[in-house]
PDBQT receptor file of N, H, CA, C and O in Angstrom, charges set to zero:
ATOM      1  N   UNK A   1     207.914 217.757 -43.490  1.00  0.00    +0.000 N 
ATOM      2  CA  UNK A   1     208.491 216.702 -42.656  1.00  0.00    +0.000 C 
ATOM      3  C   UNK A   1     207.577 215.466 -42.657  1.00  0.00    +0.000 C 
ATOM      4  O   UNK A   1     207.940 214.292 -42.581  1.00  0.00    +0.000 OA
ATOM      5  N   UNK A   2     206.224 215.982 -42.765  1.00  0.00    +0.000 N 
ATOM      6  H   UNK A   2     205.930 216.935 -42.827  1.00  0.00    +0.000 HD
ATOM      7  CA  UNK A   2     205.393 214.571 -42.694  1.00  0.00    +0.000 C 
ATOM      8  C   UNK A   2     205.230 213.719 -43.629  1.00  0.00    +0.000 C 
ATOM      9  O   UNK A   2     204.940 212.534 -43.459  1.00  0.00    +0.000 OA
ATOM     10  N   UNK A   3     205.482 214.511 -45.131  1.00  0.00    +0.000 N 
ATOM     11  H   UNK A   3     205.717 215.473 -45.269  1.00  0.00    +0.000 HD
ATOM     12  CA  UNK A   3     205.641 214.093 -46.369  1.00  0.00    +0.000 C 
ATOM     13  C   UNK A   3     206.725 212.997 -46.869  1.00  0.00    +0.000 C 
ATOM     14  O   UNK A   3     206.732 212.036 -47.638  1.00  0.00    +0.000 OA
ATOM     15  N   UNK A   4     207.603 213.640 -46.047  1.00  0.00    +0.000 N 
ATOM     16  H   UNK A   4     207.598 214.421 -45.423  1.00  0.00    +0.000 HD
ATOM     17  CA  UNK A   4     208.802 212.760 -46.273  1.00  0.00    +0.000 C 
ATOM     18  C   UNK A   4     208.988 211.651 -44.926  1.00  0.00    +0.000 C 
ATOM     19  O   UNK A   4     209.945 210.909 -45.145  1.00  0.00    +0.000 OA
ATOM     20  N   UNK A   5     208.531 211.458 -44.033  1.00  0.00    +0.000 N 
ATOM     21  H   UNK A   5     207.753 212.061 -43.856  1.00  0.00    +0.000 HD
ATOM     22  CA  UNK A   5     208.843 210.439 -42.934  1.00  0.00    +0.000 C 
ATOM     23  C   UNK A   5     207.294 209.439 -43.809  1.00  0.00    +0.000 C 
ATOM     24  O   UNK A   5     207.610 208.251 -43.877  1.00  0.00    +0.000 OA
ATOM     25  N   UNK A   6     205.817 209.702 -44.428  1.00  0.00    +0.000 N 
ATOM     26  H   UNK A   6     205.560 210.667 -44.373  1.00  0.00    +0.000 HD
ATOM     27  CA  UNK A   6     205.191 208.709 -45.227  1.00  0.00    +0.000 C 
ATOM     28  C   UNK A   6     206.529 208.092 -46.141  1.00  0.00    +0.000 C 
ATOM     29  O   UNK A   6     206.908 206.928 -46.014  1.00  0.00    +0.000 OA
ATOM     30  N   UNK A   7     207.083 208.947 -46.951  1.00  0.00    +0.000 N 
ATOM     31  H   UNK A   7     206.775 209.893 -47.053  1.00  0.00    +0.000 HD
ATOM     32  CA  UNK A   7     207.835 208.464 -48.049  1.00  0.00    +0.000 C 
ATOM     33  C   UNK A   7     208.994 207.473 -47.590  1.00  0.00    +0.000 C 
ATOM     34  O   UNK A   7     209.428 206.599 -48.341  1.00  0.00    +0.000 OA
ATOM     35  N   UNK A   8     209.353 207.633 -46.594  1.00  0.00    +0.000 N 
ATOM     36  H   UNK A   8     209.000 208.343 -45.984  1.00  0.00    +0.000 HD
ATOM     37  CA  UNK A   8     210.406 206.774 -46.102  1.00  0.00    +0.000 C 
ATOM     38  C   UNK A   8     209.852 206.140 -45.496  1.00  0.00    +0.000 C 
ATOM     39  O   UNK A   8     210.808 205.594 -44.946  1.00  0.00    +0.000 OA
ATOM     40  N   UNK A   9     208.748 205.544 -44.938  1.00  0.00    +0.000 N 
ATOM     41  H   UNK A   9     207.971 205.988 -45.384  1.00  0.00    +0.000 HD
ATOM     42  CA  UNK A   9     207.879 204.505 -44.754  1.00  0.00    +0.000 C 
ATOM     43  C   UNK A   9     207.568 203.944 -45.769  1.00  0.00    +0.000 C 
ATOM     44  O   UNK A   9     207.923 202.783 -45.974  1.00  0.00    +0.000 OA
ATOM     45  N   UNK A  10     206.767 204.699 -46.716  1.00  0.00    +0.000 N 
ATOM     46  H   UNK A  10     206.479 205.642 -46.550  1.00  0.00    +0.000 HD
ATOM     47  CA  UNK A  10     206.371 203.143 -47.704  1.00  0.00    +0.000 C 
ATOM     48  C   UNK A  10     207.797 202.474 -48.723  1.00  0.00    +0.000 C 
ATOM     49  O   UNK A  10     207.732 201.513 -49.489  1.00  0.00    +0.000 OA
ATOM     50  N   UNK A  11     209.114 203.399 -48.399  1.00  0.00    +0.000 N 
ATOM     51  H   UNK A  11     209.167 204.180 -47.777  1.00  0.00    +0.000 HD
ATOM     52  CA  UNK A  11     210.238 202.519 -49.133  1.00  0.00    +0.000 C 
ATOM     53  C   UNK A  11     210.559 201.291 -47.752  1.00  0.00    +0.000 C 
ATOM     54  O   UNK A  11     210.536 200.066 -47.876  1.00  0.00    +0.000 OA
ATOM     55  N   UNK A  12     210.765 201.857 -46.838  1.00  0.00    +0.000 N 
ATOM     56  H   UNK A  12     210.783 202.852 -46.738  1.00  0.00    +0.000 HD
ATOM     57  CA  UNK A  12     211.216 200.542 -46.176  1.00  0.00    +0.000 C 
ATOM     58  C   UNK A  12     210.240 199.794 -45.982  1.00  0.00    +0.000 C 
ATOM     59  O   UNK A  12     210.786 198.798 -45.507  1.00  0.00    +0.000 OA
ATOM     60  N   UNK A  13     208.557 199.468 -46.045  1.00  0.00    +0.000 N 
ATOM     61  H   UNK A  13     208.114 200.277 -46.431  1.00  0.00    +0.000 HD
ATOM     62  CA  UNK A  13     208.064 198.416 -46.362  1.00  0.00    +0.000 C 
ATOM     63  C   UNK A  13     208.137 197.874 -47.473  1.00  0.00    +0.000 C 
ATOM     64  O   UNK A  13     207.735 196.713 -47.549  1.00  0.00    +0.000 OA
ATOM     65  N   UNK A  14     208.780 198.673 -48.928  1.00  0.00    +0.000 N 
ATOM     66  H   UNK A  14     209.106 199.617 -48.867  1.00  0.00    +0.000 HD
ATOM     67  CA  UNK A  14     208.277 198.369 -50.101  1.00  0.00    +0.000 C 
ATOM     68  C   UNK A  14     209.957 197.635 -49.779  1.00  0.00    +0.000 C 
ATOM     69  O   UNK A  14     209.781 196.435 -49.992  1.00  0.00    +0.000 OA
ATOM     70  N   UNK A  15     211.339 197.828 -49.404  1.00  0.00    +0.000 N 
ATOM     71  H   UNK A  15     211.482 198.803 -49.231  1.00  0.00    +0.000 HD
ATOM     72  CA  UNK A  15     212.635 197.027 -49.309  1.00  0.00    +0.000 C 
ATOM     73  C   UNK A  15     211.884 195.879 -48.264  1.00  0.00    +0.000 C 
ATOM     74  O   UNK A  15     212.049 194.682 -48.501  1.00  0.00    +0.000 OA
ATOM     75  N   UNK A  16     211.213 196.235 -47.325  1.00  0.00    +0.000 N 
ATOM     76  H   UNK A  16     211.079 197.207 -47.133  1.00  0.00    +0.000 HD
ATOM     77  CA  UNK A  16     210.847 194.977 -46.383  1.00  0.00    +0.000 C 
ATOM     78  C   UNK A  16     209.978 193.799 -47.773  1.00  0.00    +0.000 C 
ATOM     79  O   UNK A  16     210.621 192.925 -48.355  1.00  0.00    +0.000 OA
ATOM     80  N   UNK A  17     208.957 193.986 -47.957  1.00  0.00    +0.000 N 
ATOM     81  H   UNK A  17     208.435 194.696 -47.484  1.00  0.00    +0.000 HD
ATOM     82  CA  UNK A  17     208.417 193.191 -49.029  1.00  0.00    +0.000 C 
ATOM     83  C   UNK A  17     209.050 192.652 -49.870  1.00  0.00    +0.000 C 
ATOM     84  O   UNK A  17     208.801 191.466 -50.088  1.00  0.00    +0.000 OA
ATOM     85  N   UNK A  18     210.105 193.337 -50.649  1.00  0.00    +0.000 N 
ATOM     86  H   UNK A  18     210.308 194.300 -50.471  1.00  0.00    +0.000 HD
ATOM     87  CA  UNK A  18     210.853 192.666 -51.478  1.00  0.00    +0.000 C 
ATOM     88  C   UNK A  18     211.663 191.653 -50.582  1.00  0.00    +0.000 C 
ATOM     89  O   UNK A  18     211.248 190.514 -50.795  1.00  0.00    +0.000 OA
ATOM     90  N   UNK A  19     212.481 191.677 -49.831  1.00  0.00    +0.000 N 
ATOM     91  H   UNK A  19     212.817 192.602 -49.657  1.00  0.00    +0.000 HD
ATOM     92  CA  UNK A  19     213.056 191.273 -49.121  1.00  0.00    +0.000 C 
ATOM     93  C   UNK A  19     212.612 189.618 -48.767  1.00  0.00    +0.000 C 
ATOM     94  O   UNK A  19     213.173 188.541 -48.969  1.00  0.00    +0.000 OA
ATOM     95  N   UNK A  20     211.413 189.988 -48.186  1.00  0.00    +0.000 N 
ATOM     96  H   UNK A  20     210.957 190.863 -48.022  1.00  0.00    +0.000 HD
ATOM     97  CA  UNK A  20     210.466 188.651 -47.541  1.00  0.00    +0.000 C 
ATOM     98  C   UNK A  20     209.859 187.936 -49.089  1.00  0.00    +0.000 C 
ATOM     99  O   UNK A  20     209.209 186.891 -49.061  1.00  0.00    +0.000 OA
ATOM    100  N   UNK A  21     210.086 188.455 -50.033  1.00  0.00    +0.000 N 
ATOM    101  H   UNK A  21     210.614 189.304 -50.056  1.00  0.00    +0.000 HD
ATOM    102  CA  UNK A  21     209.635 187.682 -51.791  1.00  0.00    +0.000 C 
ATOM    103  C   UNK A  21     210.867 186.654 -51.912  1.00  0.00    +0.000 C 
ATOM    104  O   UNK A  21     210.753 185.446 -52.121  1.00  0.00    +0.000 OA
ATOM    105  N   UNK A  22     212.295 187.502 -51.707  1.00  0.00    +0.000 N 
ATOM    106  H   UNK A  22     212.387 188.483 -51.537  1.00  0.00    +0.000 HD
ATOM    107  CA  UNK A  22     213.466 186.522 -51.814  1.00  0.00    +0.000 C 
ATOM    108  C   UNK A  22     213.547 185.577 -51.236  1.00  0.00    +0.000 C 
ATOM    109  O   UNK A  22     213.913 184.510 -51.729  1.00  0.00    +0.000 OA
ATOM    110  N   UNK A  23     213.260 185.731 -50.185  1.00  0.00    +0.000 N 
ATOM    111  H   UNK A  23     212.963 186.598 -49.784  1.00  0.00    +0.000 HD
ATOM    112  CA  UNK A  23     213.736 184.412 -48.510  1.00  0.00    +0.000 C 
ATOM    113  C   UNK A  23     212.618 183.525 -49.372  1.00  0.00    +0.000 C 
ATOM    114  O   UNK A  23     213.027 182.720 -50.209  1.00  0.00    +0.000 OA
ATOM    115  N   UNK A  24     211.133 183.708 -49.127  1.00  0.00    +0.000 N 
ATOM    116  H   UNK A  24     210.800 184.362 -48.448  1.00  0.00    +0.000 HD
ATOM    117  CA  UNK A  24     210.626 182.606 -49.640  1.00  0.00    +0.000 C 
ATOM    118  C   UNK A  24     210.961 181.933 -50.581  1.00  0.00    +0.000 C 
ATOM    119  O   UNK A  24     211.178 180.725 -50.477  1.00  0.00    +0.000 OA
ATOM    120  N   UNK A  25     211.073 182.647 -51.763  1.00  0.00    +0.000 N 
ATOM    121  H   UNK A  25     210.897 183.628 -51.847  1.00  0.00    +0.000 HD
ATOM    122  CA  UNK A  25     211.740 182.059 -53.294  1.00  0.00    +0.000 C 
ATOM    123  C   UNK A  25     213.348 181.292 -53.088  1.00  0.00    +0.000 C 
ATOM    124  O   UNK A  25     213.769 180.481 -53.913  1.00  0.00    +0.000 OA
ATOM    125  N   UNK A  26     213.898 181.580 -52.226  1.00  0.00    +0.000 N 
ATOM    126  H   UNK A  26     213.556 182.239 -51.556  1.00  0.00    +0.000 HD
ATOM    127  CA  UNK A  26     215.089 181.069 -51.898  1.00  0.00    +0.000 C 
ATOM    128  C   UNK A  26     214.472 180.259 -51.046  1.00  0.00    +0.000 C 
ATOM    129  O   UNK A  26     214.458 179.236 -51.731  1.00  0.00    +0.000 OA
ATOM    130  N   UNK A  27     213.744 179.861 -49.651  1.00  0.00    +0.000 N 
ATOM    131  H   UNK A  27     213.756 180.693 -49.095  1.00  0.00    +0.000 HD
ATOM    132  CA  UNK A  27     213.156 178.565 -49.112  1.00  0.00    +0.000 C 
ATOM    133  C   UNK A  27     212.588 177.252 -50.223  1.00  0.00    +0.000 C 
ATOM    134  O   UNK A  27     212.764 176.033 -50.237  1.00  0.00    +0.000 OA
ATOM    135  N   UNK A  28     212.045 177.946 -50.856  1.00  0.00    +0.000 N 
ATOM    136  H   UNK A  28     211.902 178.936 -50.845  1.00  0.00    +0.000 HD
ATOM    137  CA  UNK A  28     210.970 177.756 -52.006  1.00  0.00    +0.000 C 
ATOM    138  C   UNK A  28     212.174 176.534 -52.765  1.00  0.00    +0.000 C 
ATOM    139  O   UNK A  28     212.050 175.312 -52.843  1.00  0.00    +0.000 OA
ATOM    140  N   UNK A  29     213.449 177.522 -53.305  1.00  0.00    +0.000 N 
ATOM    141  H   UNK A  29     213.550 178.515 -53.242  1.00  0.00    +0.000 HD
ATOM    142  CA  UNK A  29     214.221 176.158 -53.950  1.00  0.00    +0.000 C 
ATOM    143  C   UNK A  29     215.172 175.514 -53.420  1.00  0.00    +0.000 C 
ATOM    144  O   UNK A  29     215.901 174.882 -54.184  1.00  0.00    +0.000 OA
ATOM    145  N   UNK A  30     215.412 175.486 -52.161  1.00  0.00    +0.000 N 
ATOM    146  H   UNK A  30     214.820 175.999 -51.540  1.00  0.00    +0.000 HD
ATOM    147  CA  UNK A  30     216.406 174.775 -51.538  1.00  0.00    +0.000 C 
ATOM    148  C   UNK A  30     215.223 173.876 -51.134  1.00  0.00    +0.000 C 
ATOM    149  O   UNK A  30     215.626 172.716 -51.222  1.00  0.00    +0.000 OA
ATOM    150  N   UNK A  31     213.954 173.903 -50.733  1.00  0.00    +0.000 N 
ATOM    151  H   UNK A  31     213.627 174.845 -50.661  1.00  0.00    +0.000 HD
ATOM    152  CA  UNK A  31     213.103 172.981 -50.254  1.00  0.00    +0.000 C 
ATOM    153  C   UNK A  31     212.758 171.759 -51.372  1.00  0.00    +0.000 C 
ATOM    154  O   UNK A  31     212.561 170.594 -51.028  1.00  0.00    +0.000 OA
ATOM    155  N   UNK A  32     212.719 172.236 -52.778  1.00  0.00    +0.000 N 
ATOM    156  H   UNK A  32     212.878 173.183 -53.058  1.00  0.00    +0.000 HD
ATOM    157  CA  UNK A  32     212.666 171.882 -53.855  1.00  0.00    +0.000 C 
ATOM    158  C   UNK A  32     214.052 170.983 -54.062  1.00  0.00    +0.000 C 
ATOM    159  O   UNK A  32     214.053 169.759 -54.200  1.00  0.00    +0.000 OA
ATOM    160  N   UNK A  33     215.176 171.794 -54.056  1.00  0.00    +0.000 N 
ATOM    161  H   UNK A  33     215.176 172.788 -53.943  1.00  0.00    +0.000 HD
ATOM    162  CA  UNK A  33     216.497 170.672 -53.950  1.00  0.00    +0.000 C 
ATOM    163  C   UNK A  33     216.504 169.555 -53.042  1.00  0.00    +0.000 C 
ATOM    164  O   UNK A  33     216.730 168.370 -53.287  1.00  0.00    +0.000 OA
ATOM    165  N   UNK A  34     216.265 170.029 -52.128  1.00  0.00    +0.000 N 
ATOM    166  H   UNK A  34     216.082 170.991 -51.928  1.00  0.00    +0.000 HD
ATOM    167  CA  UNK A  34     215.789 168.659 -50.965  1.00  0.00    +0.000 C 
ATOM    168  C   UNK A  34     215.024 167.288 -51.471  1.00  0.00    +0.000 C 
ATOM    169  O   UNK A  34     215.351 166.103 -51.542  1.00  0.00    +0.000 OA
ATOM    170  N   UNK A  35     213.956 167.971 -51.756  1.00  0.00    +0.000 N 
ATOM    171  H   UNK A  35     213.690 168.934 -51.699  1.00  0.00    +0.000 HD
ATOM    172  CA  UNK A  35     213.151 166.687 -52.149  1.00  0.00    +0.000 C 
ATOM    173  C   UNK A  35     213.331 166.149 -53.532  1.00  0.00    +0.000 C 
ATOM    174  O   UNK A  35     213.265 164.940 -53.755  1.00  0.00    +0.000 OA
ATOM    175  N   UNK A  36     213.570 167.090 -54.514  1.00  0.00    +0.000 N 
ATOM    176  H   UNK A  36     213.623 168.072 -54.332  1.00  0.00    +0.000 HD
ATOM    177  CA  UNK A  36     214.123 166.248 -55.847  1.00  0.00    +0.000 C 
ATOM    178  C   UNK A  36     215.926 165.747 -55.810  1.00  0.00    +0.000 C 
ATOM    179  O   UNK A  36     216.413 165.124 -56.753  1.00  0.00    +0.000 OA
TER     180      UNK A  36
């Protein structure tokens, strides 16, 4: 049980991380469209 509640922790930080890579990269070029 403990094996698997680590394992399903480091996926939903590893979906959280990915997650927070997109938003920036998506801030990243709409901020970019803005100013060019």
């Amino acid at each position: 049980m403990d094996g698997a509640e680590q394992q399903a922790e480091r996926l939903t930080y590893g979906v959280g991380a990915v997650a927070a890579v997109v938003l920036v990269l998506l801030v990243c070029l709409l901020c970019s469209r803005v100013i060019f």
